[in-house]
TIRO-674667 format. One record per residue (C-alpha): residue number from 1; z, x, y; residue in three letters. Coordinates in Angstrom, 2 decimals. Each point is the difference from the previous one (the first is absolute). Layout:
N
PT    k       pz       px       py    r
PT  NUM        Z        X        Y  ALA
...
This chain:
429
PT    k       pz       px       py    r
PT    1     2.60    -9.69   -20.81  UNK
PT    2    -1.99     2.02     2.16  UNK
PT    3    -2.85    -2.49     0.99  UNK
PT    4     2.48    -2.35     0.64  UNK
PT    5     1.67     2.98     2.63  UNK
PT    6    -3.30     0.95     1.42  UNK
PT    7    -0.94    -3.81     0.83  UNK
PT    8     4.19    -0.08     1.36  UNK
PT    9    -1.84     3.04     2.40  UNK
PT   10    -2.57    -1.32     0.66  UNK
PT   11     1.26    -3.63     1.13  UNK
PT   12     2.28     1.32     2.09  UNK
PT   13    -2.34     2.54     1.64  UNK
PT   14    -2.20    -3.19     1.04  UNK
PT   15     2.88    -2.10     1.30  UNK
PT   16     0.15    -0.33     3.70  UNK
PT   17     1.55     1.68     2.80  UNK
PT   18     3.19    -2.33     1.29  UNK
PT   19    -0.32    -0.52     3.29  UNK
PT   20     3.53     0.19     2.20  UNK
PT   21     0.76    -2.11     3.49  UNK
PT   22    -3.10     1.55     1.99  UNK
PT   23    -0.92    -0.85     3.29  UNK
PT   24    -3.00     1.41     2.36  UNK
PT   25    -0.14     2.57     2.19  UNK
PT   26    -3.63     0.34     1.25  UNK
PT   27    -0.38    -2.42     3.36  UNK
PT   28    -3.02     0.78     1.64  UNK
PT   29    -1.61     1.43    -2.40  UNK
PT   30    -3.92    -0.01    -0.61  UNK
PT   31    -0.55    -0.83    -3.58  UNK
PT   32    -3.67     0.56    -1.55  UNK
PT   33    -1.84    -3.16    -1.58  UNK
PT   34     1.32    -0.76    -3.13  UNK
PT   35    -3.71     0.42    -3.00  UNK
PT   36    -0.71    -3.23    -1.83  UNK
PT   37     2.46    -1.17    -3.14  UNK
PT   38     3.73     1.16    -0.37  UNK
PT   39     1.40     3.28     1.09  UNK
PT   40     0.72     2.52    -3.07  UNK
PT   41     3.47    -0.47     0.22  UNK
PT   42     2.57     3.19    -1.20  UNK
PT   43     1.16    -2.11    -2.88  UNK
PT   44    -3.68    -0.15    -1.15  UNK
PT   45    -0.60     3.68     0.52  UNK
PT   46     2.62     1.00    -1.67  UNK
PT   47    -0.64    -2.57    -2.99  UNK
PT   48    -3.67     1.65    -0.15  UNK
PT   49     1.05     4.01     0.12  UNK
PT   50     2.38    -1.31    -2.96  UNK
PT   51    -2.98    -1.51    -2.14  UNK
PT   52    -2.43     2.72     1.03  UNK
PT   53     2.56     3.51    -0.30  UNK
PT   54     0.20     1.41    -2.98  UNK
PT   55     3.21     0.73     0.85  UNK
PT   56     1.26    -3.34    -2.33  UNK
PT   57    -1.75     1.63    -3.08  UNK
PT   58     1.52     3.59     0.49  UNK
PT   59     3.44    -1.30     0.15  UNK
PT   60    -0.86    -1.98    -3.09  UNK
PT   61    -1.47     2.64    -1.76  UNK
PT   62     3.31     1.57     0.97  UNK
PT   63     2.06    -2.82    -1.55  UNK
PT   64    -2.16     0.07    -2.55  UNK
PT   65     0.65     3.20    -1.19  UNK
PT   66     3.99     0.28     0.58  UNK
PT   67    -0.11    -3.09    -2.28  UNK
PT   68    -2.10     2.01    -2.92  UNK
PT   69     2.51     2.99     0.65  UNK
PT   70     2.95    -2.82    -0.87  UNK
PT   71    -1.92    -0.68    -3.11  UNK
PT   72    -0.90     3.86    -0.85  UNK
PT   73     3.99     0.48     0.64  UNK
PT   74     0.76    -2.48    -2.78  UNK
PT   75    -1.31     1.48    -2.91  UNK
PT   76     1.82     1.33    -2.55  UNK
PT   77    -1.56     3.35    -1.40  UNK
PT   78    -2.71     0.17    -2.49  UNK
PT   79     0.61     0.65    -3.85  UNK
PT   80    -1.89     3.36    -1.44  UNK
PT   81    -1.38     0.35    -3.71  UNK
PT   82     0.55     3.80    -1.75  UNK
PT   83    -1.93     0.97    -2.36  UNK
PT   84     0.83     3.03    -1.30  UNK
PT   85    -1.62     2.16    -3.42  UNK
PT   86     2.41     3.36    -1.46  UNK
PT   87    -0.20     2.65    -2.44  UNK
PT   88    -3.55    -0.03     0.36  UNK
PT   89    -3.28     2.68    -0.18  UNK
PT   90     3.01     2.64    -1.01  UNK
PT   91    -0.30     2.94    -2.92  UNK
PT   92     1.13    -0.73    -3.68  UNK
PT   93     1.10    -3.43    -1.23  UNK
PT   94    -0.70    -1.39     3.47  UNK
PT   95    -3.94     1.19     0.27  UNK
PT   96    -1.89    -3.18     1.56  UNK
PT   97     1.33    -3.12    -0.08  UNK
PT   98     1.96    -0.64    -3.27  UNK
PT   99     3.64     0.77     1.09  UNK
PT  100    -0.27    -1.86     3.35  UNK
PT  101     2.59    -2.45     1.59  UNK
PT  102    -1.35    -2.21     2.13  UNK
PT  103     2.66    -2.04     2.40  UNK
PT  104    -0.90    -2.88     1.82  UNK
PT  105     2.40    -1.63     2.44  UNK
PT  106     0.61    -2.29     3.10  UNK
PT  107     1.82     1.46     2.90  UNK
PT  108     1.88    -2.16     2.48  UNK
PT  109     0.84     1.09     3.74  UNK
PT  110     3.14    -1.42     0.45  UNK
PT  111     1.27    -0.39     4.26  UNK
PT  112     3.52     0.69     0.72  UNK
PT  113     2.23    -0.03     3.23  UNK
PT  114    -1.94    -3.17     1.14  UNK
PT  115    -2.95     2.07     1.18  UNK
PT  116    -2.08    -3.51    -0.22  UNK
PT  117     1.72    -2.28     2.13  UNK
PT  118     0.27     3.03     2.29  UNK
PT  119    -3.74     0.35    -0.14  UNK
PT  120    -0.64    -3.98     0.74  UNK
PT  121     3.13     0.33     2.99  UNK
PT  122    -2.12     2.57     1.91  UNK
PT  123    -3.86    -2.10    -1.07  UNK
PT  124     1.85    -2.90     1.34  UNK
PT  125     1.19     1.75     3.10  UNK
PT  126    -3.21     1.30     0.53  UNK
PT  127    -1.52    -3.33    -0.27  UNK
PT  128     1.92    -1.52     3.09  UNK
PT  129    -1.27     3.15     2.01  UNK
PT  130    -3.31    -0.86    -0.63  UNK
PT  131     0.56    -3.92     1.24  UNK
PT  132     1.20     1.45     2.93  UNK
PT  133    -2.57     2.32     0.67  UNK
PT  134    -2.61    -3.05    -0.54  UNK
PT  135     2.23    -1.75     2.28  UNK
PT  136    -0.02     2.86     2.75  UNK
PT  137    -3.84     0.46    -0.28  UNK
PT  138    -0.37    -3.86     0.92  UNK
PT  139     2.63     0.70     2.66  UNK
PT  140    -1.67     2.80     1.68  UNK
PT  141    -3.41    -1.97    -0.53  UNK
PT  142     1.14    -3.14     1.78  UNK
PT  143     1.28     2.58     3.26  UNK
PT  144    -3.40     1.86     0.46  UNK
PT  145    -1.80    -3.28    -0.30  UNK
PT  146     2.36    -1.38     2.68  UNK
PT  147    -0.19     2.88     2.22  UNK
PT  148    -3.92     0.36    -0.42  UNK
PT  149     0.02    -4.18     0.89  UNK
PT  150     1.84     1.25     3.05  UNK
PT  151    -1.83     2.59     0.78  UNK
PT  152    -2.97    -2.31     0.13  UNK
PT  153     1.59    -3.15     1.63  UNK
PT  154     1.13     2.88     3.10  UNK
PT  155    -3.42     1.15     0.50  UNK
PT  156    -1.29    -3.59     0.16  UNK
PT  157     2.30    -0.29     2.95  UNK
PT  158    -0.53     2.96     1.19  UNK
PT  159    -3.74    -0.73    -0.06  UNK
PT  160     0.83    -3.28     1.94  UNK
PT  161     1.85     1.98     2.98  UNK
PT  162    -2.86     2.69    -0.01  UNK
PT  163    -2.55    -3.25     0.72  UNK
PT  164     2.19    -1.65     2.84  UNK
PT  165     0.63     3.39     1.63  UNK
PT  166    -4.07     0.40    -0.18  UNK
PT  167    -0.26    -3.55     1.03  UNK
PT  168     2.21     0.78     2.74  UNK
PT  169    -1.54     3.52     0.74  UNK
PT  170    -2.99    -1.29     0.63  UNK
PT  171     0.95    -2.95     2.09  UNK
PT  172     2.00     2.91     2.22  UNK
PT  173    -3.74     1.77     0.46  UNK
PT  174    -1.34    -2.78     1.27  UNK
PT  175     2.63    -1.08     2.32  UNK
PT  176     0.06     3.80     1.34  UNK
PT  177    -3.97    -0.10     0.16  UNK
PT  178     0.36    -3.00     2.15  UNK
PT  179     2.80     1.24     2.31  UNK
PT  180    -2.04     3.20     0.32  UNK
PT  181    -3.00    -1.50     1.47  UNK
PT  182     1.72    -2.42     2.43  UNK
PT  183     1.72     3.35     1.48  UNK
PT  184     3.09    -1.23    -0.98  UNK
PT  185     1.35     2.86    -1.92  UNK
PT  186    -1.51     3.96    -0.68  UNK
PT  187    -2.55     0.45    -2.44  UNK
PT  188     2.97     1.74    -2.24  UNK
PT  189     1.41    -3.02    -0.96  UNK
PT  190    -3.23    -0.75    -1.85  UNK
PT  191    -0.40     3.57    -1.81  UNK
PT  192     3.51    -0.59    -0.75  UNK
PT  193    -0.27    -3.37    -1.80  UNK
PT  194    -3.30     1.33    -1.33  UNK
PT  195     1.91     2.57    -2.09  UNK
PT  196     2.57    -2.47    -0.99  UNK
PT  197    -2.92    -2.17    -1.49  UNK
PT  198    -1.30     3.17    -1.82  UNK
PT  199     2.80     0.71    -1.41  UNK
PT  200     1.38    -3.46    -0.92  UNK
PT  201    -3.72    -0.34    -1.96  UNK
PT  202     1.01     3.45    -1.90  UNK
PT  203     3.22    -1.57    -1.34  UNK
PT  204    -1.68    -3.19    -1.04  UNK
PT  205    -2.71     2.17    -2.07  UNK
PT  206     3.60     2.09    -1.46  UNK
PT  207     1.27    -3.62    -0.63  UNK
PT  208    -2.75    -1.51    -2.11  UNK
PT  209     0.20     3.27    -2.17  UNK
PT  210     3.20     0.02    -0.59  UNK
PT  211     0.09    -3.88    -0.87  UNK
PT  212    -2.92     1.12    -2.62  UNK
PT  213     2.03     2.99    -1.09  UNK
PT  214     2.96    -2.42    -0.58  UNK
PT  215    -1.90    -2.63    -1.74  UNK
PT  216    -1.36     2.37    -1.76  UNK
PT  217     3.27     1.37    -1.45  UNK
PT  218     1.34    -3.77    -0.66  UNK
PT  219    -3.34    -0.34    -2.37  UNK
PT  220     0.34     2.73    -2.07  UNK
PT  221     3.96    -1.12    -1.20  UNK
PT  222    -1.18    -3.76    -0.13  UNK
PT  223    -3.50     0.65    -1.75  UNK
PT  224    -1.90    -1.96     2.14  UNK
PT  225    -1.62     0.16     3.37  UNK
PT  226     1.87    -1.22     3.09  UNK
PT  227    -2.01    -2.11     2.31  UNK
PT  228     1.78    -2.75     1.08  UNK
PT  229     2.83    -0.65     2.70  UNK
PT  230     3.34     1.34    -0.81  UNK
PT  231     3.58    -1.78     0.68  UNK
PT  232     0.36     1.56     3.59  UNK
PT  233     3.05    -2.97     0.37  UNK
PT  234     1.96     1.52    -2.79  UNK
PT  235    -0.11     3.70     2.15  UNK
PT  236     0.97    -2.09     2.76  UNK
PT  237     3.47    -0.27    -1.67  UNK
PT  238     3.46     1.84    -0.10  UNK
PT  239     3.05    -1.14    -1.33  UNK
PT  240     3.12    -1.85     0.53  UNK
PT  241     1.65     1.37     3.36  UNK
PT  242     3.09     2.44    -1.16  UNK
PT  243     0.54     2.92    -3.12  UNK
PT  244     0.04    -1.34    -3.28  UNK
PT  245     2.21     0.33    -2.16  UNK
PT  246    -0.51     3.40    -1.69  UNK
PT  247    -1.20     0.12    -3.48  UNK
PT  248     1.04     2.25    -2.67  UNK
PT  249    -1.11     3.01    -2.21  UNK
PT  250     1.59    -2.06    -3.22  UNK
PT  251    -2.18    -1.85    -2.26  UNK
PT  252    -3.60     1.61     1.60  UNK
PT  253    -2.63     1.41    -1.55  UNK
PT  254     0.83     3.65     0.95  UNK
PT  255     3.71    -0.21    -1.74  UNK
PT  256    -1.45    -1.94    -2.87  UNK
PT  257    -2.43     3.30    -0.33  UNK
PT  258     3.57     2.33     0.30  UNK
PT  259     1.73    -2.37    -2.14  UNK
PT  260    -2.46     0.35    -2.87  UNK
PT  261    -0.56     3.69     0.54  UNK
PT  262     3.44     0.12    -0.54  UNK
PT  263     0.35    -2.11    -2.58  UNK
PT  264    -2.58     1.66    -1.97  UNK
PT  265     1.86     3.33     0.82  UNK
PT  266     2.97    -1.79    -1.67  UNK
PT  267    -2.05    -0.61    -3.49  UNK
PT  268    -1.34     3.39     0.41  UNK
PT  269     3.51     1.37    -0.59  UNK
PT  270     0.87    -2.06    -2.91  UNK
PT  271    -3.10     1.16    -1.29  UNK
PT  272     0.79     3.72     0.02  UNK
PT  273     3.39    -0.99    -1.53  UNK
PT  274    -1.40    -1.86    -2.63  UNK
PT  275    -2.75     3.28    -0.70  UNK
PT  276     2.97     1.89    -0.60  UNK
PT  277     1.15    -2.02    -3.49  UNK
PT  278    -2.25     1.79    -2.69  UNK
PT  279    -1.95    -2.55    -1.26  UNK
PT  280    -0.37    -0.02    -4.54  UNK
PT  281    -3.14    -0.20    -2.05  UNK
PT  282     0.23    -1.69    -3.58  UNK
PT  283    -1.79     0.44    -2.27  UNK
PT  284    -1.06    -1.58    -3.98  UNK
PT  285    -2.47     1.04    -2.05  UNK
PT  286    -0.94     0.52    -3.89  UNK
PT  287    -1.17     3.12    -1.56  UNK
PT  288    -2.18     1.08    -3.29  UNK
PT  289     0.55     2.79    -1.86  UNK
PT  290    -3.34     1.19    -1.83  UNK
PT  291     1.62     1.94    -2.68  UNK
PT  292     2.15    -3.65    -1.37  UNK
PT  293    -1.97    -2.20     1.95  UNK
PT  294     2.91    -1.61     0.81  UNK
PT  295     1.17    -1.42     3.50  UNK
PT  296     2.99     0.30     1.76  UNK
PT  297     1.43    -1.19     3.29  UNK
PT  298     0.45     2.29     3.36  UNK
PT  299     2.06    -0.76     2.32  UNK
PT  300     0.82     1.77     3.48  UNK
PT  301     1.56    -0.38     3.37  UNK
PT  302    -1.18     1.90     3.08  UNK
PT  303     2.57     0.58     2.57  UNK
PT  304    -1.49     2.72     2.91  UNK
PT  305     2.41     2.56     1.29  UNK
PT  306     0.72     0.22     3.68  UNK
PT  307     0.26     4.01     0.47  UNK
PT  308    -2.66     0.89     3.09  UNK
PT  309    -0.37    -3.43     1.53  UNK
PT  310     2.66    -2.26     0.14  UNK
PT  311    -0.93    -2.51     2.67  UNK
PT  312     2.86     1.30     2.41  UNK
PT  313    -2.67     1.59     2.41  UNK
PT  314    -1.83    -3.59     0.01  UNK
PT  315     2.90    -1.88     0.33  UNK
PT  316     1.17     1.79     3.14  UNK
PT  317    -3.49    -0.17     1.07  UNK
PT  318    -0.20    -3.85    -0.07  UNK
PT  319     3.53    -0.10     1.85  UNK
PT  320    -1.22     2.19     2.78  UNK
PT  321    -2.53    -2.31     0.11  UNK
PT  322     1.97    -3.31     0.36  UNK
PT  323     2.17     1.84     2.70  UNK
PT  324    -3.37     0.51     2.28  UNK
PT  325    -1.18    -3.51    -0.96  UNK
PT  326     3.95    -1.55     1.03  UNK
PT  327    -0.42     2.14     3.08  UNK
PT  328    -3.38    -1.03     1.14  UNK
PT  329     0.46    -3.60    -1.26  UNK
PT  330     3.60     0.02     2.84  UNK
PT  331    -2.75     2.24     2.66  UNK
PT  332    -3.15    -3.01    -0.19  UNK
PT  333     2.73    -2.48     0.71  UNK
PT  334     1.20     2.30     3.15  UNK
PT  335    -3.88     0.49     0.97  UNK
PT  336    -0.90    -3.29    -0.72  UNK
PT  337     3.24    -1.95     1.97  UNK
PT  338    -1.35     2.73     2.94  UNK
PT  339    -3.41    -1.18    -0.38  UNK
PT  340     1.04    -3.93     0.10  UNK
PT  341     2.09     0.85     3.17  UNK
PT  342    -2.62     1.66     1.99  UNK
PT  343    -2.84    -2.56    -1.05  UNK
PT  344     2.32    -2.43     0.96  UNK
PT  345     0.36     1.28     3.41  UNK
PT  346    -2.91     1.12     0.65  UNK
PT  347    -1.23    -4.28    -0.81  UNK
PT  348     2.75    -1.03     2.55  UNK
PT  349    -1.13     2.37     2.49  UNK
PT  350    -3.58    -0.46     0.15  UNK
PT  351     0.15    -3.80    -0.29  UNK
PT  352     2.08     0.14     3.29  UNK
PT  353    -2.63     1.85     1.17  UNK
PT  354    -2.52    -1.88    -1.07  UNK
PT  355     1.73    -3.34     1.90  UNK
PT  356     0.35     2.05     2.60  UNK
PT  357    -3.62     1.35     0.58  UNK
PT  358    -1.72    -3.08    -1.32  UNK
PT  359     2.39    -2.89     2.16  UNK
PT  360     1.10     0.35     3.08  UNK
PT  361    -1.31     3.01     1.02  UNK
PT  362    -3.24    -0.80    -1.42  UNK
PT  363    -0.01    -3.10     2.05  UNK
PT  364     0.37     1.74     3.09  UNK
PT  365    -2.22     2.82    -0.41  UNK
PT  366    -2.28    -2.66    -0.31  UNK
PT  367     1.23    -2.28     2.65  UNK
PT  368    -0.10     3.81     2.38  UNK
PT  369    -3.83     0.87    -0.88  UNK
PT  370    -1.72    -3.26     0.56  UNK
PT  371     1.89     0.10     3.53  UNK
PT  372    -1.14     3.12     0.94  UNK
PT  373    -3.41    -1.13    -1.20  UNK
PT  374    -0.03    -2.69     2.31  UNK
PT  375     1.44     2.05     2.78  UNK
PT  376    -2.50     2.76    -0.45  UNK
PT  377    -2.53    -2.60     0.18  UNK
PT  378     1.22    -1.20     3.16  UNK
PT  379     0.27     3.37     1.44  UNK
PT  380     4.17    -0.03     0.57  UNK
PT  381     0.50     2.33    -2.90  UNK
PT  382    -1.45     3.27    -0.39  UNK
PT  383    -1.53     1.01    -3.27  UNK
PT  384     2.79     2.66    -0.88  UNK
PT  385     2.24    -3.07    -0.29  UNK
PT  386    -2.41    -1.81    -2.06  UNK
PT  387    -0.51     3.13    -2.18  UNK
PT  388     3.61     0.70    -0.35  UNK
PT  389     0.31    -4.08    -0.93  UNK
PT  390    -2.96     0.10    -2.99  UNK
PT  391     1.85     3.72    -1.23  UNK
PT  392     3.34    -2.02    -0.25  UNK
PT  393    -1.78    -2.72    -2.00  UNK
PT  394    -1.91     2.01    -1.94  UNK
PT  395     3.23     2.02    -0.85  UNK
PT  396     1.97    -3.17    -0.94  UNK
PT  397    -2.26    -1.20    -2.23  UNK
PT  398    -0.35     3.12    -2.00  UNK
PT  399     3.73     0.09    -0.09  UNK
PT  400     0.19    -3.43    -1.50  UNK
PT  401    -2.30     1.04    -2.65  UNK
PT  402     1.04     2.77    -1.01  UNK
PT  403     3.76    -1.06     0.00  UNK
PT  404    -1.40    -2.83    -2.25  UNK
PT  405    -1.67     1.91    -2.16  UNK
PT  406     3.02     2.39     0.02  UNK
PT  407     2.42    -3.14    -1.04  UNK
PT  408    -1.92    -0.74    -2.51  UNK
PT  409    -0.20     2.81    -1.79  UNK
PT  410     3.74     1.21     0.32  UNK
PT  411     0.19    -4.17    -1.46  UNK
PT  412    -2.21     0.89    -3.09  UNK
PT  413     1.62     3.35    -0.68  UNK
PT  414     3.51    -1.85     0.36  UNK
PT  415    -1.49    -2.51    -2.78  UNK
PT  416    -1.38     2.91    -2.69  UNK
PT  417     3.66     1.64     0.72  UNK
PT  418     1.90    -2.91    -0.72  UNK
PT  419    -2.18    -1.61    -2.65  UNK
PT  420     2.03    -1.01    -2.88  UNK
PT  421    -0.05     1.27    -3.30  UNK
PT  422    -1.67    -2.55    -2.46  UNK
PT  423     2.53    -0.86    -2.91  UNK
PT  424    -1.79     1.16    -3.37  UNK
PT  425     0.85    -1.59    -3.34  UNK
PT  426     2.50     1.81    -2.09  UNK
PT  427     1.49     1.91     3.16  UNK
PT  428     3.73    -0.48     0.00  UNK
PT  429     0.83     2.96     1.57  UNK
């Protein structure tokens, strides 16, 4: 049963990412040259980080063992053999050995008050904890892959707006170099722009690290290097104008966690009411006398007396127990509803943002700089307005990225909130 739940895991750790009602939000921007083959789509990096984690075999080592605890829980205690020699090595008539009694008998543990099937309830709860702990490493595996892929797939476009603003930078120097020597303009305007291109070449060196940085991270969860282009149109992206409709707390991994911790805090207690039944050991056997040599049948029942410890202290232990499990089982739904909400609004918010930054406003930033380019040029704008148009650009496309990459994230936290709780065989509660 617990291959066949791992592979369950494992297939639906690999499955890809459904897409909503997207459109794009990044006119005018300059996108790098895509590397030779197919871009390493999400889908695929998430599908390698699934075969190359070992986070699949520790949640089935976890299954694994829940499901030997479910078999340990089963077993009925073991029988015990007595041997047992009297009225031997004494004085008199019993010197040495030839007034001995030997007794040899079978004793049999017998389990009352259910203790068994209270034993399997609480293996069995424990079982469906450790699916959904599998199920939550997977989850939390497929969100840092996702954010690292974003991470990577922002400083790819980041890296592209560091090379036009050096592109542009340098095409400023030249047209302030010219102006300068014609007279038309003070030799400030050059020093000016030659800063600008000094400092535009600083952020493209800070770009290319972080892209390696990023790249870098994405390797290390997939298990291979990443070289090749990434899928810079699926960051282009956002959702369907509009909230969504809310999702809730119910049927998610975190309250299938509470609902099994509480569940197993359930078993506990019938467990500690079961301990307190005294359980009875039987007991057959046949003795020898030396003296006769005749043999004779013994007989016994063991029944233990419940004076010092009489499971009352355990029992109230194990209810305290459920109460703090029943009470943090209702507090992760609270948390976890409050987590969904603020996720949720935090995706809404930076995808209007990111329409926002990246459309319109993008397009005229754009539209604004290569005026004042021209103008400066021509010598009917001063290079103040020029600089003030390449800071607005500059400033617009960060702000698209990073309210991308800031959508997307909120998006893939939303997802690992809201993932579903996979249905486990045998689970009818």
């Amino acid at each position: 049963m617990y291959r066949f739940i791992a592979a369950m895991l494992a297939a639906a750790f690999c499955a890809g990412i459904a897409q909503a009602q997207t459109v794009p939000v990044s006119a005018g921007e300059t996108r790098m040259p895509a590397s030779a083959g197919d871009p390493l789509t999400l889908e695929q990096a998430l599908a390698e980080a699934g075969a190359a984690s070992p986070v699949v075999e520790v949640g089935d080592a976890g299954v694994r063992a829940a499901d030997a605890g479910r078999t340990v829980a089963g077993l009925r205690p073991n029988p015990s053999v007595q041997v047992q020699a009297e009225n031997v090595v004494g004085t008199g008539s019993y010197h040495g050995l030839s007034s001995a009694e030997t007794t040899a008998s079978l004793q049999l543990p017998l389990e009352l008050g259910g203790k068994r099937s209270a034993r399997i309830a609480v293996a069995e709860s424990r079982l469906t904890r450790a699916q959904v702990a599998a199920a939550m490493m997977l989850g939390d595996l497929r969100l840092r892959v996702t954010q690292a892929y974003i991470a990577a797939v922002a400083a790819e476009r980041r890296l592209a707006v560091a090379q036009a603003q050096t592109e542009i930078a340098d095409e400023g120097l030249r047209v302030a170099r010219d102006r300068v020597q014609v007279g038309a303009t003070s030799p400030i305007d050059e020093q000016r722009a030659d800063v600008l291109r000094i400092n535009a070449a600083t952020a493209l060196d800070r770009a290319r690290r972080s892209v390696t940085v990023a790249r870098d991270a994405l390797a290390r969860l997939t298990g291979r290097p990443v070289t090749g282009a990434l899928d810079l149109g699926w960051f282009d992206r956002v959702g369907g104008y509009g909230p969504e409709l809310q999702a809730r707390a119910e049927g998610t991994l975190a309250w299938a966690a509470a609902k099994a911790d509480l569940a197993t805090a359930d078993a506990q207690v019938r467990l500690a009411r079961s301990q307190r039944v005294p359980d009875i050991t039987l007991s057959a056997g046949a003795r020898r006398l030396a003296a006769t040599n005749d043999m004779a049948a013994v007989f016994g029942v063991s029944i233990p007396i419940p004076l010092f410890n009489n499971g009352r202290a355990a029992l109230d232990q194990s209810r305290a127990e459920r109460a703090q499990a029943d009470a943090q089982r209702r507090l992760t739904l609270t948390d976890a509803e409050q987590a969904i909400a603020s996720a949720g609004a935090e995706r809404d918010n930076e995808a209007a943002t990111a329409r926002a930054a990246g459309g319109a406003a993008l397009a005229a930033a754009v539209e604004a700089a290569r005026i004042a380019r021209i103008g400066y040029g021509q010598g009917k704008f001063g290079q103040l307005e020029l600089l003030e148009a390449e800071r607005t650009l500059a400033e617009t496309r960060g702000a698209s990225i990073d309210a991308l990459a800031a959508y997307h994230d909120a998006e893939a936290r939303l997802k690992r909130l809201t993932a579903p709780a996979p249905l486990y065989s045998g689970d009818n509660r």
